[in-house]
N, C-alpha and C positions, 0 to 999 in steps of 0.2 A: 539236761535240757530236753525239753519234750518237744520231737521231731512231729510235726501236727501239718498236714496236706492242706491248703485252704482250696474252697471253695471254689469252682471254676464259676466265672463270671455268665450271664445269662446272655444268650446269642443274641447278639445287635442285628436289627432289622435289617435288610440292604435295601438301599433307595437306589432301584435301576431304573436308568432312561432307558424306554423302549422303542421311544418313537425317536424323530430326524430333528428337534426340538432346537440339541445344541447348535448344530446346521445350521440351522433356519436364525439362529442368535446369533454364531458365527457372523455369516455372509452379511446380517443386516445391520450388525455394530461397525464393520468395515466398508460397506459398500453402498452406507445411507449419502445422499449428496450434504454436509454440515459445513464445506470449504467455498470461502468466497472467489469468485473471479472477477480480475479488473481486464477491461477493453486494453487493447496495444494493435501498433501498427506495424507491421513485419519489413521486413525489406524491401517487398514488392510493393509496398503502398498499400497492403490488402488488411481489413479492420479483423480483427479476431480476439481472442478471449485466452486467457493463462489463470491458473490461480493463484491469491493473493497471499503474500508473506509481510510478515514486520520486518523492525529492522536488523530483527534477532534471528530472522530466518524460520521463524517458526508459522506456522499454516494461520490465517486469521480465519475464525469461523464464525457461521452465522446462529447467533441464539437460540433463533422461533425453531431454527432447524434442528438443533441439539435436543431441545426440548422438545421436539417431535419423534425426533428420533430415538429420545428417554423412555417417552410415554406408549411406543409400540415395541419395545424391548421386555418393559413394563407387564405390559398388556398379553404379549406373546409367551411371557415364563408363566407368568397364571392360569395359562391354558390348562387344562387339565391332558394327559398322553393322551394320543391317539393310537393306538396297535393298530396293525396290519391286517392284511383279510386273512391271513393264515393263523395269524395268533389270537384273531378275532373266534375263530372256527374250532380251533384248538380248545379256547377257554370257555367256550360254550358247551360244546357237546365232549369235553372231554380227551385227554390221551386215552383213557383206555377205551373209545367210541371210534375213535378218530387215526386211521393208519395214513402215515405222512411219508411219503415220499418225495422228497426233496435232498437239497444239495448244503442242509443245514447240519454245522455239526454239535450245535449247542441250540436251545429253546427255552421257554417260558412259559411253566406248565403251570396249573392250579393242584395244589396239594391243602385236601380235608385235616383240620388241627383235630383234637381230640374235642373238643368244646363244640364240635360243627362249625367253625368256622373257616374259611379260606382262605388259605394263602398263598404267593404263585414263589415259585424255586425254580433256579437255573437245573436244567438237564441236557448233562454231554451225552450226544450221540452216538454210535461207533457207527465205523464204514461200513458193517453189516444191518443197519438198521435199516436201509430200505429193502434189502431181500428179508427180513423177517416181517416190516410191515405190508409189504404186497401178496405174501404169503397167508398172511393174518387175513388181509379182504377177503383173498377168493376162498380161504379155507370158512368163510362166513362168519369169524369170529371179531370183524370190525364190521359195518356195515357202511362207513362211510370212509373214502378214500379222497386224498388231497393230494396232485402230484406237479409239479412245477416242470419246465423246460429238462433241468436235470433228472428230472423222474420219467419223463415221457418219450426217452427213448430207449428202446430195444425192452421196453416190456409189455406186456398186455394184461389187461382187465376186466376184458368184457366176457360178459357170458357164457365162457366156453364148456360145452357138453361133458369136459372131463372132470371140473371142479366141482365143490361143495356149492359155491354162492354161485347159484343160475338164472338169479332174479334179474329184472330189467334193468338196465344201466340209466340215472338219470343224469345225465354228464353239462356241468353246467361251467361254462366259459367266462372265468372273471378275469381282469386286466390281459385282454389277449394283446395289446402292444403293437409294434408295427411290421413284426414279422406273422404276414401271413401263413407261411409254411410252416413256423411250428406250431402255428394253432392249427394248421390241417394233420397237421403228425401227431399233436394230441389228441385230435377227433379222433383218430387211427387208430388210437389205441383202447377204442371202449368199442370199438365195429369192426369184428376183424372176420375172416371165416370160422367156421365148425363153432357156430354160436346158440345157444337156445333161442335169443331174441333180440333186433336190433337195440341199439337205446336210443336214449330222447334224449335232443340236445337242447339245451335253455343258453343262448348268449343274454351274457350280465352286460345291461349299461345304466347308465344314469341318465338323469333328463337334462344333462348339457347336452345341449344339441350337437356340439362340435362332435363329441365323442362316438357321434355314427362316422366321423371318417375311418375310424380303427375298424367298427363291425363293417364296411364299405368295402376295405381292403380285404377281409376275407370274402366275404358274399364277390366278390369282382375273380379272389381266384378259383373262389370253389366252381363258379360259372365257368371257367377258363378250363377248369380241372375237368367239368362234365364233358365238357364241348369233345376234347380228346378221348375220352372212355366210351368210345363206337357211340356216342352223341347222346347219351344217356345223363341228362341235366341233373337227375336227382339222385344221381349215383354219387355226386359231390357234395350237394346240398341239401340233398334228400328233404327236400321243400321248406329246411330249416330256413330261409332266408325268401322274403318275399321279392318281386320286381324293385320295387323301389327301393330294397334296402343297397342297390348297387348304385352308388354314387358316381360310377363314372362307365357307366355303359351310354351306346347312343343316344336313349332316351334323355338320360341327364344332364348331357352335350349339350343339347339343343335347347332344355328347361334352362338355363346357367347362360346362354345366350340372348333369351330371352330377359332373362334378370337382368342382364345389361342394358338392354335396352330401354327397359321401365326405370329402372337407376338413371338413365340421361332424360328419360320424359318426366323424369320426379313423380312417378305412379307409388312409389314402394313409402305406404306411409309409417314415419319415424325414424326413415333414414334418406336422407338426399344424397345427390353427386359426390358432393364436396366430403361430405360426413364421411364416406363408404371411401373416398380416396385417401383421404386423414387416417383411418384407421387402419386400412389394410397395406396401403402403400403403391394401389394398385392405380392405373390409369388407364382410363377406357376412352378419351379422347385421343384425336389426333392435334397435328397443329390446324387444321381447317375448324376444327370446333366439332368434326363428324365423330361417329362412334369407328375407330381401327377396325382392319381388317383381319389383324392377328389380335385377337382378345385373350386375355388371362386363359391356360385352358383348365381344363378341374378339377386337376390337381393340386395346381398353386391357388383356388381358390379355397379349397378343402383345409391347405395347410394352413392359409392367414388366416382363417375363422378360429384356427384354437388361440390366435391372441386377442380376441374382442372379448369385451366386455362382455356379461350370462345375458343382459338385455338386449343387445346390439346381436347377436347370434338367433336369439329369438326372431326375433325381427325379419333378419336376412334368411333363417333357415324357412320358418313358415312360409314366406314368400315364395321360395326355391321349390319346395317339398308337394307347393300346390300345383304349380306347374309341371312337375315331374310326374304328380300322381295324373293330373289330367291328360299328361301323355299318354303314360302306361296304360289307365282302363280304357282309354280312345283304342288303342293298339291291340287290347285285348277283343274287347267288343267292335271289332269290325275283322276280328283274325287274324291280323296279319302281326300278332307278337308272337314269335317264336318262342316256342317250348324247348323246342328237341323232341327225341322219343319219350312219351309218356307211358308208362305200364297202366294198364285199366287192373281196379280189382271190385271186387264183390263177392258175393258167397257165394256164387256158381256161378258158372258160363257152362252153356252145353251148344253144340253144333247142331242145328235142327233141320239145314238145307245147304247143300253144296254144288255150286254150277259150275262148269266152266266156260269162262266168259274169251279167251284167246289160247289159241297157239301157235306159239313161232313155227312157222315152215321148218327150220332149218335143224334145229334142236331139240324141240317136241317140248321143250318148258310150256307150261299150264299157268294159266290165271283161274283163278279162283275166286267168285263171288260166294261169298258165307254168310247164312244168316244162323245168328246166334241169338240162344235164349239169353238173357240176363236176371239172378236175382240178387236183388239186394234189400241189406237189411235196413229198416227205419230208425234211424234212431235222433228222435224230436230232442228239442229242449224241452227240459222236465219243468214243471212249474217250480219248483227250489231256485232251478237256476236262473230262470226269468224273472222270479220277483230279487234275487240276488243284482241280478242289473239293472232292476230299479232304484238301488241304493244311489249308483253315483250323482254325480254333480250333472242337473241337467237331462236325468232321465224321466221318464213317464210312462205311465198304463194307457194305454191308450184301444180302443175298438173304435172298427167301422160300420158305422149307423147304417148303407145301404148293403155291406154283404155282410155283418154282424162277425167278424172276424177279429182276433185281437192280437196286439203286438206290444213290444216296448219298443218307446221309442227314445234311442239315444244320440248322441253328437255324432258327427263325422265330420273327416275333416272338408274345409269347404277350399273349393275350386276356383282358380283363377285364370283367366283367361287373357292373350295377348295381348288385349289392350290395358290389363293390369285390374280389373275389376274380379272383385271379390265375389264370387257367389256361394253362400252358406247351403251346408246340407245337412241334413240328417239322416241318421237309422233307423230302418225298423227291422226290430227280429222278430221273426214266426218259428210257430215251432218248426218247420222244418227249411226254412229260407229266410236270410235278409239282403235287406237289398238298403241302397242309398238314392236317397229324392233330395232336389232341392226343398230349400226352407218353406221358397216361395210356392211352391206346388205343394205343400202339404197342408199348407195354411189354405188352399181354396179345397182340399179333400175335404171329404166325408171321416177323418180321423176324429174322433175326440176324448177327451181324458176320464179316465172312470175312476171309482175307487177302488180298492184292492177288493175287496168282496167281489163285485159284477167282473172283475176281470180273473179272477180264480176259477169262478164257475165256467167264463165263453174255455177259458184256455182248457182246463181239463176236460170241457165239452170236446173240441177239437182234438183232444190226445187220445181222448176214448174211440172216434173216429178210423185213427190210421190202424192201416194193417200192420201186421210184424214184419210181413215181408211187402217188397216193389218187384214186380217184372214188369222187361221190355224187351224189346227187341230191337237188334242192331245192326249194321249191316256190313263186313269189311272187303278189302279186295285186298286179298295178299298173295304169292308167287311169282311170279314174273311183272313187274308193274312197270320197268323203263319203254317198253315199247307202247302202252297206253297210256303212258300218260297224260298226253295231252288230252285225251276221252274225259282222266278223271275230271270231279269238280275243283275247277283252277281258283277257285278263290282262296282254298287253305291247303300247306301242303303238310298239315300234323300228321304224323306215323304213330301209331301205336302199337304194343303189344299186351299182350292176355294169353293166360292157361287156362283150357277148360279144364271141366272136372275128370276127362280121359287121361291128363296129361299130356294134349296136343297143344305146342306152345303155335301163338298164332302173331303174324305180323303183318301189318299193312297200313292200309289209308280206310279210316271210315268214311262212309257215303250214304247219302240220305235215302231214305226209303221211296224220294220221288226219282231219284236217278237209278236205282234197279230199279224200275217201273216203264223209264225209256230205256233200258239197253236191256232189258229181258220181254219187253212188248207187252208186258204184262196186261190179262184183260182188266182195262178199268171197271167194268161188274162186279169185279170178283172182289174187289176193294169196299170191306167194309166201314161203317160208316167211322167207328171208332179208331181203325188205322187212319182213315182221312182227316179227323180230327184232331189227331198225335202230328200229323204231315202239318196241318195248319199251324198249330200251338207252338211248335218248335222254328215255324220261318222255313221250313225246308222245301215244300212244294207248294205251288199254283194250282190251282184246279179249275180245268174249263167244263164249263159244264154246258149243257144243250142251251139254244135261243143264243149263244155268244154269252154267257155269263159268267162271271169268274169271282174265286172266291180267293182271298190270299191278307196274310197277316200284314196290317199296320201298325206306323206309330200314331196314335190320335188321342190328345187330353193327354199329357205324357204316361199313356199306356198301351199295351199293345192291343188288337181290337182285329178282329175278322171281319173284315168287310166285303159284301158284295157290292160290286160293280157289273156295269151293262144292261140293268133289270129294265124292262119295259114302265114303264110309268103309268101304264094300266092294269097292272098288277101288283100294283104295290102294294093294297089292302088283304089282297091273298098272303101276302110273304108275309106281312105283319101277322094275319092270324096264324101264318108258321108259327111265329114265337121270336122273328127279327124286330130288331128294335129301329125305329128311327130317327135321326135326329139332322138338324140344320146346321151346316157347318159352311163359315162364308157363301152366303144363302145361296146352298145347292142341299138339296134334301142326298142322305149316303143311309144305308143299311147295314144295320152292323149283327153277328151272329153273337148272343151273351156266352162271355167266355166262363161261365161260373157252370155249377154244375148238370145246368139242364142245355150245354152248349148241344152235347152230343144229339141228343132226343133233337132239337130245334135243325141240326144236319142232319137227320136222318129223314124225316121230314121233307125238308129241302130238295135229298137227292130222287127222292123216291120220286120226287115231282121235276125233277131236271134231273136226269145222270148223269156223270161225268161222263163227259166224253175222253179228255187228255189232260193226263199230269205233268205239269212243265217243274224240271229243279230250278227253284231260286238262289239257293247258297249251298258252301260246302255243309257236310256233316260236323 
């Protein structure tokens, strides 16, 4: 009998579920409503509802419903899988690209057939595969690291001056969840000491709106986290997280209050009273019909918005988000938004003048007025990246016809105001600034739309213009500062600090060049023209000058403008051959100095023919 081996059969495919599919098939074959209910009256007389049975005891159910419930059982197995963000990551750039540190002891890898094709095969992990894969990053031989809850503690990653990979860490936050602290512990572990360079942090969301409550809840502890760290705001958040992105700080109190209140005047369009009470569960009435005096506060309304509808969250957030912002830049642009300690940098600070402005009797502690050089480097938007945001939805080229300057102009978001009224705005970027106008003040400017040719030429024109570097000069008062304080300018009390290039680290309050001007008595002579024009252009000083006339920055045309006040009305055709412009404003004739480039020359002019007598400070530094 001939003993003959047969063949072993060819390896059957495996058809694996990757994703939560049967889950989702599970819970929906069992928990669809398909059972009828008949009305019944209980003992206490009260009407209520039971489901109905035959007489066999078995469930009666409802058709249209079965057949509904057939047709998304249906519908939901044809889907095609959906993988996760790790096996998303994984199957893209590879295992052997890709070192994974997690709490995973099996995976789903992509494996190359002989033919070039692909195919993905289960791989068991051992418990030593996250110290070989963390080993792999920093020794440089993966470049990309994925590390979960279970990966991110007690190891590090970042940059450190001992390993092979010292490149920048760009560490980006996907499904951070609602635990804030171990997304700040995962931060931790790409920023840690004896580093070559910090990294860059990218928080991942998507455009549900709801989903800034998760980025909310960190931005709210990183702020919490700064505030203890000797007040050092950026040491938490390191500017990763803008104002607004804290959903429940003051600001956002009061914006969410206000939202109640346009919800009961029916201001908020596509969502009424009734609507907003139906869907969240919330009630902002009393029994008088008045709006309560204990309101939802912003947390419970944070958490109802992740069960609305993606339209109904649109709705509610826009409304929410414009109010908050027009808190915020109000707060910012009038100073009184606290920072905390901000560090100044630049490419050099050097000490040019050092005075001492106090000292205590008792102790001999010194204050310290310091004037410091500053330079810093230019760095415009390039023409690539400008005409690059002209691509989106709603952007444009645009120059201005009376000072031939050119911008794009993009969306921002528009602002609403207390009584619920929408006002739209827009952007302009410049190469080295942009700023946000309303819609309606751009439409009466001098802006208009060009083609891409005339606006490649003004922009490059303008980029050939700037220097490499910026100097200025700044002015701080640091060492002893609780006994003058009240001296200082009380409108802001931001602290700062800065290293010069000696390595003197420097700490205090900036102050305007008009306020050393009154506490050092400084001769106003000696004050040239161009520092007086720096003093005007920034809002920081007044200037009285001989005859009573005074020169100090306005808001006028929604822009800012130097205007002289007090001038004689018999000499107004001399100021005008200055180079002052005139114009009729609620018919009072006002003088204004051009703030473009021939501002300086037109105040020079000026003083020569009036001196300053006295510099008054207007605001802080």
């Amino acid at each position: 009998m001939e003993n003959r081996r047969k063949p072993a059969p060819p390896a059957a495919t495996l058809d694996i579920n990757c994703d939560c599919k049967e889950y989702m098939l599970d819970y929906l074959a069992h928990s669809f409503p398909v059972q009828l209910y008949e009305p019944f009256t209980d003992s206490e007389g009260n009407l209520a509802s039971r489901p109905a049975f035959d007489a066999d005891g078995n469930p009666i159910l409802n058709r249209e419903a079965c057949r509904a419930r057939d047709a998304m059982l249906e519908r939901l197995a044809a889907l095609p899988p959906v993988p996760g963000a790790l096996d998303q990551i994984v199957q893209h750039f590879g295992s052997d690209a890709v070192a994974e540190v997690t709490g995973r002891s099996r995976r789903i890898v992509p494996r190359a057939n002989s033919d070039g094709s692909v195919r993905f095969a289960v791989e068991n992990r051992p418990a030593s595969a996250n110290i070989a894969e963390t080993h792999a990053f920093m020794d440089d031989k993966k470049h990309i690291l994925v590390f979960s809850e279970a990966g991110g503690t007690g190891r590090s990653y970042h940059a450190d001056l001992g390993v092979k990979n010292q490149r920048r860490r760009v560490h980006y936050l996907l499904e951070a969840g609602w635990k804030a602290d171990t997304a700040i512990q995962g931060f931790g572990r790409t920023n840690r000491t004896n580093q070559k360079q910090p990294p860059l942090f990218r928080p991942v969301s998507t455009d549900v709106k709801a989903q800034k409550r998760f980025i909310s809840t960190i931005a709210r502890r990183l702020d919490s986290l700064g505030a203890i760290t000797r007040g050092q705001r950026q040491t938490g958040g390191q500017n990763m997280f803008s104002a607004s992105d804290n959903l429940e700080s003051f600001y956002a109190r009061d914006a969410l209050r206000q939202l109640y209140q346009l919800l009961v005047r029916g201001k908020i369009d596509g969502c009424s009273l009734g609507q907003f009470e139906t869907a969240t569960g919330l009630s902002l009435l009393d029994s008088d019909g008045g709006l309560k005096d204990e309101l939802p506060p912003i947390t419970t309304f944070l958490n109802r918005m992740l069960a609305l509808t993606i339209s109904m969250q649109n709705i509610l957030f826009e409304a929410f988000e414009g109010l908050l912002t027009a808190r915020v830049e109000g707060a910012i642009a009038s100073g009184t938004y606290e920072m905390g300690l901000e560090t100044l940098r630049a490419e050099s600070f050097s000490v040019s003048d050092r005075k001492t402005i106090y000292t205590h009797p008792g102790t001999g502690a010194v204050t310290h007025l310091l004037t410091i050089e500053r330079k810093d480097r230019i760095e415009p938007v390039v023409l690539e990246r400008a005409l690059a945001m002209a691509v989106d939805r709603d952007a444009e080229l645009v120059i201005n016809t009376r000072s031939g300057r050119a911008a794009v102009k993009l969306r921002a978001r528009s602002l609403i105001d207390d009584d619920g009224g929408i006002h739209p705005r827009i952007r302009l970027v410049r190469p080295l600034e942009a700023t946000n106008i309303l819609a309606e003040a751009f439409a009466t400017s001098h802006w208009e739309p060009v083609d891409r040719e005339r606006f490649t030429e003004v922009w490059q024109a303008e980029l050939a213009d700037l220097p490499e570097f910026e100097t200025s000069t700044l002015h701080m008062v640091s060492g002893l500062l609780l006994p003058i304080w009240r001296r200082l300018p009380n409108e802001s009390t931001r602290v700062y600090r800065l290293q010069t290039d000696a390595g003197e680290r420097v700490i205090g309050r900036k102050v305007s060049p008009a306020w050393v001007a009154t506490v050092i008595e400084q001769d106003t002579a000696s004050v040239v023209p161009a520092d007086a024009w720096a003093m005007l252009c920034a809002g920081d000083a007044k200037l009285h000058l001989a005859e009573d006339q005074t020169l100090a920055r306005v808001r006028a045309m929604n822009d800012w403008r130097i205007e002289l006040t007090g001038f004689n009305d018999l000499g107004i055709e001399r100021l005008k051959a200055m180079g002052l412009i005139s114009e009729i404003v609620s018919w009072k004739l006002k003088l204004y100095i051009p703030t473009g480039a021939v501002g300086v020359d037109v105040l020079a002019k000026l003083l020569d023919r009036f001196p300053i007598q006295r510099i008054a400070a207007r605001k802080a530094a």
